[in-house]
C-alpha atoms as an extended CHARMM CRD file, in Angstrom:
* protein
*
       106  EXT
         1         1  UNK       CA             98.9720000000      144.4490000000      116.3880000000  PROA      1               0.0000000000
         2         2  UNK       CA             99.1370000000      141.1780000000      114.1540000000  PROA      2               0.0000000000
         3         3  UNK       CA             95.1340000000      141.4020000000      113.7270000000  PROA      3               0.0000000000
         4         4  UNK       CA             95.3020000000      145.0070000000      112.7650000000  PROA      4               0.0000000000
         5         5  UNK       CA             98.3820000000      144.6590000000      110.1430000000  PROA      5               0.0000000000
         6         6  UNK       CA             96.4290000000      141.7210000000      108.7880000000  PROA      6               0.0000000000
         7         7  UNK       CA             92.8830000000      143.4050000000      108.5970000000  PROA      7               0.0000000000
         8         8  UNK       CA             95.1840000000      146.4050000000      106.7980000000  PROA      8               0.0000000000
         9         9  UNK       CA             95.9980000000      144.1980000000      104.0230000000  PROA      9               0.0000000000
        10        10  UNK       CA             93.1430000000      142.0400000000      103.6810000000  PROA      10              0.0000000000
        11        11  UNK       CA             91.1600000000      145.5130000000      102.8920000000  PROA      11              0.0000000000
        12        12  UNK       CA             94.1000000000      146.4040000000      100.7570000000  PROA      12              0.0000000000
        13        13  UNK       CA             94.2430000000      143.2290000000       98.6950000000  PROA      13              0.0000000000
        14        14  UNK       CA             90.0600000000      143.7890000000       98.5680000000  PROA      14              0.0000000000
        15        15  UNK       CA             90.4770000000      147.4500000000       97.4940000000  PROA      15              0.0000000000
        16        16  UNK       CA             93.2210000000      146.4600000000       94.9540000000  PROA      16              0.0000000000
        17        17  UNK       CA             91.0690000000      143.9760000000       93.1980000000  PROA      17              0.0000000000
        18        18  UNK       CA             87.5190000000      145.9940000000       93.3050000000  PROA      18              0.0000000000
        19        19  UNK       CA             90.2160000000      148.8100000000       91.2380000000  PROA      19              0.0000000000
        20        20  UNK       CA             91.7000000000      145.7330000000       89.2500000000  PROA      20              0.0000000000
        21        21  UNK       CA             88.0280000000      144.9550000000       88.1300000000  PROA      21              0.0000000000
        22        22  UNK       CA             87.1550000000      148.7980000000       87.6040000000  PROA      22              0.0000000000
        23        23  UNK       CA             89.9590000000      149.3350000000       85.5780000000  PROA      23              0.0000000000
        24        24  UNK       CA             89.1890000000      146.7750000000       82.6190000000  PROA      24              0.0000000000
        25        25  UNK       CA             86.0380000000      147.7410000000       80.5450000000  PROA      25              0.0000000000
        26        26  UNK       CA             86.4500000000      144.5030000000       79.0210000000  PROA      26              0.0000000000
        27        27  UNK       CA             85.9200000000      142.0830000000       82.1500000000  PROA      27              0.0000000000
        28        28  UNK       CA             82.3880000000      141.9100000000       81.9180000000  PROA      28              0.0000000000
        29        29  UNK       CA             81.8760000000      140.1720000000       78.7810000000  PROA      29              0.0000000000
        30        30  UNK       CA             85.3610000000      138.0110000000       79.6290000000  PROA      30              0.0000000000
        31        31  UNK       CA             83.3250000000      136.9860000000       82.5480000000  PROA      31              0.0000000000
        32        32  UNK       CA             80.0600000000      136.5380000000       80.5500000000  PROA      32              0.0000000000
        33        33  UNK       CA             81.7520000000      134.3350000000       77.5880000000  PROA      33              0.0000000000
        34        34  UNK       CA             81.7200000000      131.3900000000       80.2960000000  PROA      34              0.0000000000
        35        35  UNK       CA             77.6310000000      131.8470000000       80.1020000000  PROA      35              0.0000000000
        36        36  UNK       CA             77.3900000000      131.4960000000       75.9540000000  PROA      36              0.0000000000
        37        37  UNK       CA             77.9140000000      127.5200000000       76.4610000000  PROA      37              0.0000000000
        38        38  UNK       CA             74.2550000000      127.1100000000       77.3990000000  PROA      38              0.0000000000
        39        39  UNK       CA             72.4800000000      130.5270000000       76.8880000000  PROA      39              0.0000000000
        40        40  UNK       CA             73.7580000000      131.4520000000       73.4120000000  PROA      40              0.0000000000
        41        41  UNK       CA             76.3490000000      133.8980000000       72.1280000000  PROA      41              0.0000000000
        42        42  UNK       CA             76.1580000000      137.8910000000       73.9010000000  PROA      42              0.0000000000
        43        43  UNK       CA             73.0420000000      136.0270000000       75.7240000000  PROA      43              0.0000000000
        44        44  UNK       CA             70.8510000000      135.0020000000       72.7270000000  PROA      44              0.0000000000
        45        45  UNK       CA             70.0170000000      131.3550000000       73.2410000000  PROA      45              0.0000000000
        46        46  UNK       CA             69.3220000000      128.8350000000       70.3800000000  PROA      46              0.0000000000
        47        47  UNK       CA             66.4510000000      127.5990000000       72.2950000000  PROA      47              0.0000000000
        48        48  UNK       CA             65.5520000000      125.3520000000       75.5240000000  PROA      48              0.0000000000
        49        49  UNK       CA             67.5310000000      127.4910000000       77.4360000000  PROA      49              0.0000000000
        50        50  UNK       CA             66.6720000000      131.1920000000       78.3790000000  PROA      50              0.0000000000
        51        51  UNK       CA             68.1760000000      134.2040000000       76.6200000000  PROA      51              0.0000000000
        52        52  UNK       CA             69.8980000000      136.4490000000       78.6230000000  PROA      52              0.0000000000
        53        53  UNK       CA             70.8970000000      139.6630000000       75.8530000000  PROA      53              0.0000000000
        54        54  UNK       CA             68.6260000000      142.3780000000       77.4530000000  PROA      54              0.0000000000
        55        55  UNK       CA             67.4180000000      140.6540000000       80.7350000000  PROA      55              0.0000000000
        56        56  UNK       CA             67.1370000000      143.8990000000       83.4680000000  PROA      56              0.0000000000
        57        57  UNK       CA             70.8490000000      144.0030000000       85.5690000000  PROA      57              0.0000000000
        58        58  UNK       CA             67.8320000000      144.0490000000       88.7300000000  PROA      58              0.0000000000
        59        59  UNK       CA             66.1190000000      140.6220000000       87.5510000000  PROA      59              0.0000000000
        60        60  UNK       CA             68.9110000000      138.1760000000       86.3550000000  PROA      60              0.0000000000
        61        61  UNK       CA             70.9400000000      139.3190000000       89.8440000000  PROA      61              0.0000000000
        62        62  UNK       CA             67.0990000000      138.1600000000       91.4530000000  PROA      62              0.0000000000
        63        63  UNK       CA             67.7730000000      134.9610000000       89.7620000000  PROA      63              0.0000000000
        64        64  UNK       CA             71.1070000000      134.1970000000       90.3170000000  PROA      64              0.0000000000
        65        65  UNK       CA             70.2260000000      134.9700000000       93.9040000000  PROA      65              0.0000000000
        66        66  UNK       CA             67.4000000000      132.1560000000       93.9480000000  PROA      66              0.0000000000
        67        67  UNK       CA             70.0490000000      129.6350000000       92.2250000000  PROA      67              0.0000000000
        68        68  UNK       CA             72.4400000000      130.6080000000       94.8170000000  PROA      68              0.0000000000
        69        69  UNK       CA             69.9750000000      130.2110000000       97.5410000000  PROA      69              0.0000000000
        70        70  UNK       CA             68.3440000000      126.9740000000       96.3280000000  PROA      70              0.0000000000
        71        71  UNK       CA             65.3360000000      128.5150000000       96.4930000000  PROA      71              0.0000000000
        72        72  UNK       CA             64.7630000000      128.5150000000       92.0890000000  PROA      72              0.0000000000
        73        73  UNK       CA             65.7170000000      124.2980000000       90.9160000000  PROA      73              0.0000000000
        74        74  UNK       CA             68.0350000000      124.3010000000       88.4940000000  PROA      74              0.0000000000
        75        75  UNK       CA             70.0580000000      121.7420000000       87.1890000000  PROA      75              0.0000000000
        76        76  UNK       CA             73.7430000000      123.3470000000       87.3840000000  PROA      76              0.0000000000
        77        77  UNK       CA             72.8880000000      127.2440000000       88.1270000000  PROA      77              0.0000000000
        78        78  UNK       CA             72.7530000000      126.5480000000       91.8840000000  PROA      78              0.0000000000
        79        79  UNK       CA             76.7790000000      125.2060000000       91.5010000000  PROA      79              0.0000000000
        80        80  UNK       CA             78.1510000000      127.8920000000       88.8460000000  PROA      80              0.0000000000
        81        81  UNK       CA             76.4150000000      131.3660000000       90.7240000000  PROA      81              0.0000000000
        82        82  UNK       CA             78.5310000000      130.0410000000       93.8240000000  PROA      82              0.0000000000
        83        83  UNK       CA             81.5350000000      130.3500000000       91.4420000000  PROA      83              0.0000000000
        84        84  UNK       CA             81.4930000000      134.3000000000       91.5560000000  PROA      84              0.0000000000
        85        85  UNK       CA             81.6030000000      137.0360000000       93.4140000000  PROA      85              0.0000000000
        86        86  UNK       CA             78.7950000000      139.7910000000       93.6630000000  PROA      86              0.0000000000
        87        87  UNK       CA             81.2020000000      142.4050000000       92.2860000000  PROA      87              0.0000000000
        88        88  UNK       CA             81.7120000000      139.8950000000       89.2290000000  PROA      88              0.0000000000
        89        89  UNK       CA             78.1540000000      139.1200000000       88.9710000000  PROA      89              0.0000000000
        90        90  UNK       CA             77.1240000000      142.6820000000       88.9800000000  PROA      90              0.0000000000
        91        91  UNK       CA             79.7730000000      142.9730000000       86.1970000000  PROA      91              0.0000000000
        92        92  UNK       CA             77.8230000000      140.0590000000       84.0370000000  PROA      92              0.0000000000
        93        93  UNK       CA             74.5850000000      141.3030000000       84.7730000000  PROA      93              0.0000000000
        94        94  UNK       CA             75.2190000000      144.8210000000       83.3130000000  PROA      94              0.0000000000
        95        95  UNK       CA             77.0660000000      143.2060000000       80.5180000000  PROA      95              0.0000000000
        96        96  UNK       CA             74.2090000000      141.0940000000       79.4340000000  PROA      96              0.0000000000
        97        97  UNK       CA             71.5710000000      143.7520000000       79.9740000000  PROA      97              0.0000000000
        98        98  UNK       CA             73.3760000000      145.8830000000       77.7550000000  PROA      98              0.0000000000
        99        99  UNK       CA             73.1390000000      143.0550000000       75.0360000000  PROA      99              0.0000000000
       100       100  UNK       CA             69.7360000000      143.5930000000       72.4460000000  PROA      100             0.0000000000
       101       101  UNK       CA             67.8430000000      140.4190000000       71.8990000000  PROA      101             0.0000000000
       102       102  UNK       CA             68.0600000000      138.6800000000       68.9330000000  PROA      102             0.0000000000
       103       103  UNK       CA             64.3330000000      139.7840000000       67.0230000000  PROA      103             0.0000000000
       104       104  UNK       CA             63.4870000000      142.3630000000       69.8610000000  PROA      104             0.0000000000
       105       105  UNK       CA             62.1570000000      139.5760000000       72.3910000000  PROA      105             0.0000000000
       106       106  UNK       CA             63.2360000000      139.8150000000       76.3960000000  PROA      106             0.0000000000
């Protein structure tokens, strides 16, 4: 009965955040601010670093996958993609794919 009331509200609390995240329009680019440190403001890096403004939501979640894996080097990408969850990284890759490219270039 314990294992039962307890599965109840873990799917709750899960269910009450996915809504939480649905709810605010805004979360995406809250989450995606973190990412302007090193790959430019709304994705459009300075340089050295890739841009991320109109990167397809399917290829930067392929990266982030590789970072996450190991499988792509990186120097701190394989640390922060473990920071978040898929539902939040889905969230950051539609954000940044909605993003245009500073002069047009993906």
């Amino acid at each position: 009965m314990k294992k039962k009331l307890a599965g109840t509200a873990l799917l709750w609390l899960g269910l009450s955040m996915a809504c939480a995240q649905a709810a605010d329009p805004n979360l995406g680019r809250n989450l995606a601010a973190t990412c302007a440190n090193c790959h430019g403001t709304d994705g459009n890096s300075a340089g050295g670093i890739p841009g991320l403004a109109g990167m397809s939501k399917a290829k930067m979640l392929g990266l982030i996958n590789e970072f996450r894996s190991g499988a792509k080097p990186a120097t701190i990408m394989h640390q922060l993609s473990k920071g978040y969850t898929d539902s939040q990284l889905d969230l950051i890759a539609d954000y940044f794919a909605s993003r245009t490219p500073v002069g047009g270039a993906k």
